[in-house]
KEMIPA-66021 format. One record per residue (C-alpha): x, y, z. Coordinates in Angstrom, 1 decimal. Last residue first. Layout:
BEGIN
<pt><X>X</X><Y>Y</Y><Z>Z</Z></pt>
...
END
This chain:
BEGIN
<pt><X>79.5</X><Y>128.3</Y><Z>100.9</Z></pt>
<pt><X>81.9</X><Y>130.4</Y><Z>102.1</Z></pt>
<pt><X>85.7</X><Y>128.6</Y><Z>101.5</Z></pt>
<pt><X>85.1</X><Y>127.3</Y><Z>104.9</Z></pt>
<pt><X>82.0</X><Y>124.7</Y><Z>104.1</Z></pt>
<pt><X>78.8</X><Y>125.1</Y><Z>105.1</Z></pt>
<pt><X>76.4</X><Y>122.1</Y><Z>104.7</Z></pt>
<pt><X>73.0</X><Y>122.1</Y><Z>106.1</Z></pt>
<pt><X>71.2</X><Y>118.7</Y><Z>105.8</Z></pt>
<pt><X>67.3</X><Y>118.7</Y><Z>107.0</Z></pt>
<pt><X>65.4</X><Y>115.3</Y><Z>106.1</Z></pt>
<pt><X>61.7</X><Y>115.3</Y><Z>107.7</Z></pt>
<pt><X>59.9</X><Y>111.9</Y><Z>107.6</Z></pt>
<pt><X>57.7</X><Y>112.8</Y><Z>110.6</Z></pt>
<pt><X>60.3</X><Y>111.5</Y><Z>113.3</Z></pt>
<pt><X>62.2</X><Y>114.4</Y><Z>112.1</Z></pt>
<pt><X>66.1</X><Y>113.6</Y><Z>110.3</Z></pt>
<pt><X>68.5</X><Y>116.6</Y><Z>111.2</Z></pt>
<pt><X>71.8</X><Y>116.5</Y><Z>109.2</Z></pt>
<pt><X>74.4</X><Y>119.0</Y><Z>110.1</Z></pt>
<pt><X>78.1</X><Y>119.6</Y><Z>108.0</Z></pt>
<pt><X>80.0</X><Y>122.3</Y><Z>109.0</Z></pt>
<pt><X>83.4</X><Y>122.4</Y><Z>107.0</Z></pt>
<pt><X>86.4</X><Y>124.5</Y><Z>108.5</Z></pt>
<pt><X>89.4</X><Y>122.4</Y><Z>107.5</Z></pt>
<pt><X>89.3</X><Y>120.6</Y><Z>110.9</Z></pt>
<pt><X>86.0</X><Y>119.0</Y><Z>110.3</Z></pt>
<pt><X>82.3</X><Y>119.7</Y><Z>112.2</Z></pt>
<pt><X>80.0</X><Y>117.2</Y><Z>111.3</Z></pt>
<pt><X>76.3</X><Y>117.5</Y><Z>113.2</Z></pt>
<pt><X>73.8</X><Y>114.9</Y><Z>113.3</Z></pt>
<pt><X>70.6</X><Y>115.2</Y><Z>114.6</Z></pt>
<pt><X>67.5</X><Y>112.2</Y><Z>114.7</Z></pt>
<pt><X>64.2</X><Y>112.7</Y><Z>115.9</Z></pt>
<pt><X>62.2</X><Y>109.8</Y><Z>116.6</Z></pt>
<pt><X>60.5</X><Y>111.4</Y><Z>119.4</Z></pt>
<pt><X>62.9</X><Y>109.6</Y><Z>121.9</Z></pt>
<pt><X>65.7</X><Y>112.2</Y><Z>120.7</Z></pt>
<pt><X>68.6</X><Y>111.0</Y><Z>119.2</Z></pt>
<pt><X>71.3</X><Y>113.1</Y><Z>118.8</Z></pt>
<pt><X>75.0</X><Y>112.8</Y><Z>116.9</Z></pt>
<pt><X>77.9</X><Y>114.9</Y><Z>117.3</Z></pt>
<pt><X>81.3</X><Y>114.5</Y><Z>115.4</Z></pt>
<pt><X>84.1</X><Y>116.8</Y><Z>115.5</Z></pt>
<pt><X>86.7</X><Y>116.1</Y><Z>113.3</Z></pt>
<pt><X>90.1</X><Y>117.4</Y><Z>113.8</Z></pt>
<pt><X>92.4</X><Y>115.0</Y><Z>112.7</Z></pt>
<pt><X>92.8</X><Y>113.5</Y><Z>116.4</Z></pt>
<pt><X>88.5</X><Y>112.5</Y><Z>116.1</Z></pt>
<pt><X>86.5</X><Y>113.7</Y><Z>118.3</Z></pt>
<pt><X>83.1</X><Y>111.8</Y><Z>118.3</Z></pt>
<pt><X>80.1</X><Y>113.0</Y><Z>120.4</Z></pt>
<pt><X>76.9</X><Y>110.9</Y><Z>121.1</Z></pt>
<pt><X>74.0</X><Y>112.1</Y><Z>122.7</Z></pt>
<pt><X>71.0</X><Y>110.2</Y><Z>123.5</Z></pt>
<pt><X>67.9</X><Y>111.7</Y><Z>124.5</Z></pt>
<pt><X>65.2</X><Y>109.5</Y><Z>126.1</Z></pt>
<pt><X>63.7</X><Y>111.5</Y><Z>128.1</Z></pt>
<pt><X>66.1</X><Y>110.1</Y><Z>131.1</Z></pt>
<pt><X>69.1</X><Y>111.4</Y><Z>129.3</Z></pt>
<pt><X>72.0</X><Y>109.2</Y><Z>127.8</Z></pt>
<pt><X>75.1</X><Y>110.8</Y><Z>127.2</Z></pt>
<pt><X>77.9</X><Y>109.4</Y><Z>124.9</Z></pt>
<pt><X>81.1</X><Y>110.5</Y><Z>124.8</Z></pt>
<pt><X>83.9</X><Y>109.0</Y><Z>122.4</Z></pt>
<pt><X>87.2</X><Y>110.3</Y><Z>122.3</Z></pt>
<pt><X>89.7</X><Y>109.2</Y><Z>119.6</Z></pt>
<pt><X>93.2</X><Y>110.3</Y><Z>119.6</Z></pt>
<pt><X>94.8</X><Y>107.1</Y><Z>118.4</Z></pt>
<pt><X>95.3</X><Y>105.2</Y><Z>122.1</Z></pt>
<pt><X>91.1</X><Y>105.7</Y><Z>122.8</Z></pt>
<pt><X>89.3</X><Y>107.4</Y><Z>125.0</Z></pt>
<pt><X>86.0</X><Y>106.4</Y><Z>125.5</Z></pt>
<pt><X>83.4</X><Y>108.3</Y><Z>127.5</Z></pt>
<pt><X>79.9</X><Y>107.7</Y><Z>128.8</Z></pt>
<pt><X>77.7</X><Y>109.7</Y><Z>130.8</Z></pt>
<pt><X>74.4</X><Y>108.6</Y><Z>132.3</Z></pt>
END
């Protein structure tokens, strides 16, 4: 199942829902952003921040108490 939301102010929302119990949400924002979250039906939880001045920005939270952030930003880091 595929959802999307466009909105008036550049907003797009899309949202896919697998039958294993995946869910997918993507925001794109009119500034730029790019934001993409996943939830897996193992608990699982991936979020992924992408901005218009180059920063990359993921978060993946395991089922198992697990807490992965990776931030690289465009100056290099």
């Amino acid at each position: 199942m595929v959802i999307a939301v466009i909105c008036g102010s550049d907003w797009m929302v899309i949202a896919v829902i697998c039958g294993s119990g995946r869910l997918v949400i993507a925001v794109i924002c009119g500034s730029g952003w790019l934001v993409t979250a996943v939830i897996c039906g193992s608990g699982s939880l991936i979020i992924a921040v992408i901005c218009g001045s180059g920063w990359l920005i993921i978060a993946a939270i395991c089922g198992s108490g697990w807490l992965i952030i990776a931030a690289i930003c465009g100056s290099g880091w």
